[in-house]
Every structure is written in structure tokens, then in C-alpha cells.
C-alpha positions as CSV (number, residue, x, y, z in Angstrom):
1,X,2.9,33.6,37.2
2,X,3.0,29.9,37.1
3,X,5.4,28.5,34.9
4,X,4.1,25.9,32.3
5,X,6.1,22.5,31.2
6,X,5.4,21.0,28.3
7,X,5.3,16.8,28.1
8,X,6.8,15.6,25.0
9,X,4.0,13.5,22.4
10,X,4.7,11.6,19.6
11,X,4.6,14.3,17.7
12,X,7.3,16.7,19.0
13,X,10.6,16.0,18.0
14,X,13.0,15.3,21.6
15,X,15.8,17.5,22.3
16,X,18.3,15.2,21.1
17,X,22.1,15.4,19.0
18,X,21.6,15.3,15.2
19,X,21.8,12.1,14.7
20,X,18.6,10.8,16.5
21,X,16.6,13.8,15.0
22,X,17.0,12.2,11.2
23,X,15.3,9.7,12.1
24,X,11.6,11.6,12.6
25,X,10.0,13.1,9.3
26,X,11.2,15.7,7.1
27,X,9.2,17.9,5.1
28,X,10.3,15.8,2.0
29,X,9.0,12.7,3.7
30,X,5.7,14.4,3.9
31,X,5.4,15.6,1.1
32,X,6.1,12.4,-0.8
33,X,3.1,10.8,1.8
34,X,1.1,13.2,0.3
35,X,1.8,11.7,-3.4
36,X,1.4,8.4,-1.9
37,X,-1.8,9.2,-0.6
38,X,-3.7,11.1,-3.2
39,X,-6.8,9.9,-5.1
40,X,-5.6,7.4,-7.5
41,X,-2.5,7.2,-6.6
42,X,-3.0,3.6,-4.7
43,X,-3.3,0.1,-7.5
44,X,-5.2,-2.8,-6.0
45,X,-4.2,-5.8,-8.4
46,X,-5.3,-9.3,-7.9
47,X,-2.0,-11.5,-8.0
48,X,-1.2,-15.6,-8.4
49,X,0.4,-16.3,-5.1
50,X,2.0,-19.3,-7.1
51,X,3.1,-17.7,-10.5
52,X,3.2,-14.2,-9.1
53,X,1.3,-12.8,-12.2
54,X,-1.7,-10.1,-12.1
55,X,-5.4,-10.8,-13.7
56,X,-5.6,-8.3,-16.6
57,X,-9.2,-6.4,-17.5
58,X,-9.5,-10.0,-20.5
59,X,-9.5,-12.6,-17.6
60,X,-6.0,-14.0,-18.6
61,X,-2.9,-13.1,-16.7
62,X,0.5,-11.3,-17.0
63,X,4.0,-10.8,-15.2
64,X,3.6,-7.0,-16.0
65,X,1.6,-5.0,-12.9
66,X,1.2,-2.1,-15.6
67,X,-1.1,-4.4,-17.5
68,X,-3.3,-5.9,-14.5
69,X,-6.7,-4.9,-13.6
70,X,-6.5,-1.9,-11.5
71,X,-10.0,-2.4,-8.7
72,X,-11.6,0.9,-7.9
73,X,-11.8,-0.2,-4.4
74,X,-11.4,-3.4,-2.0
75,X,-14.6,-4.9,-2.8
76,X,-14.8,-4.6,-6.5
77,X,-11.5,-7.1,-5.9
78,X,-13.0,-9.3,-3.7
79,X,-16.6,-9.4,-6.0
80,X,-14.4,-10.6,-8.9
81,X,-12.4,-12.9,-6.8
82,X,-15.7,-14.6,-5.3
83,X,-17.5,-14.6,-9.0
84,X,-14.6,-16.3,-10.4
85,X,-14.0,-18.9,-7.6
86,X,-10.2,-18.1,-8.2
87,X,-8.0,-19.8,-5.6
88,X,-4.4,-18.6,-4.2
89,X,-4.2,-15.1,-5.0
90,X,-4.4,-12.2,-3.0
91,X,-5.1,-8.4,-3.2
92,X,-1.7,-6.6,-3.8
93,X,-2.1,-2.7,-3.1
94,X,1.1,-0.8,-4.6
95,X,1.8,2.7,-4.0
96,X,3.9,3.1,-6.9
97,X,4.4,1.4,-10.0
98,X,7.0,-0.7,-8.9
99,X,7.1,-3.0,-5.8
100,X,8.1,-1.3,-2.4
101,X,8.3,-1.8,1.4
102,X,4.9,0.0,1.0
103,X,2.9,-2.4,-0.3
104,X,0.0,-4.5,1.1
105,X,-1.3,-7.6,0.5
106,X,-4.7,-9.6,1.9
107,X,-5.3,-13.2,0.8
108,X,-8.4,-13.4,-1.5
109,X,-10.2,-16.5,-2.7
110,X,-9.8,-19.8,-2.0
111,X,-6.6,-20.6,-0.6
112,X,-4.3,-23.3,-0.5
């Protein structure tokens, strides 16, 4: 019987000490990706790049992200963006309600 060896991928974990094993994912890193990722769970907010406030739903804008204008999608952003002619801001999509190192932002509008 042949004997089979199996190549490592990115997605087995090397036999390695302790130390290099943390850092690959846990199940608690997975499971809070899963949060992260569920319907909803993602704000897109149009922000000032200047005054660093977010458009609210009444056109005017305010320093509190839990007041903005929360887009159902990319391009309901960029429609109101483009309607509005509003120059230096840019799309800020939040993962949580508070900023983090996974956020993402695209310029939008006009820019300076």
C-alpha cells in the first residue's frame, strides 16, 4: 500500500510549538466573524473627510455615527453622494458601532 503525504495549505495549521499556533484562528475568532458578517450587521455612513462628521437621514451632519444615515448598500451611498454634489467625504463601512481596525473607507464625491 502506498503511503500518502499530505502538503500543508493555508488552511491547516503547521506542526509548530504553542506559541506560533496562536496566532491562526480560534473558534472564538470565528465565531465573532460570523457576527461581523451577518445581515445588518455592516453601517455604511457617509463622513466629512475635513470635520470628520456623518450626513444624518435630515441632510445636516453630526459627530455621533449612531445618528448618521445608515446606506442599505454601496450605491444608495454613492446615488446620494452624486445627487448632492457633496465634495470630500468618503464611504466609511463600520463593523461595529465604534471605530476599529475593521473598518473601510472609499472616497466618494468630489474630492479635494
Amino acid at each position: 500500500m502506498a503511503s500518502v503525504t499530505l502538503k500543508p495549505n493555508r488552511f491547516t495549521m503547521p506542526s509548530a510549538n504553542a506559541a506560533q499556533q496562536k496566532h491562526f484562528f480560534t473558534w472564538a475568532h470565528i465565531k465573532r466573524i460570523r457576527v461581523l458578517l451577518a445581515p445588518g450587521a455592516m453601517k455604511r455612513l457617509i463622513r466629512n473627510k475635513a470635520t470628520g462628521k456623518f450626513l444624518k437621514p435630515t441632510g445636516t451632519w453630526s459627530k455621533d455615527a449612531s445618528m448618521a444615515m445608515n446606506f442599505s448598500d454601496i450605491s444608495a451611498a454613492i446615488a446620494i453622494s452624486q445627487r448632492f454634489d457633496l465634495w470630500n467625504v468618503e464611504l466609511l463601512m463600520m463593523m461595529e458601532d465604534k471605530p476599529s481596525d475593521y473598518d473601510v473607507t472609499l472616497p466618494l464625491g468630489h474630492q479635494n
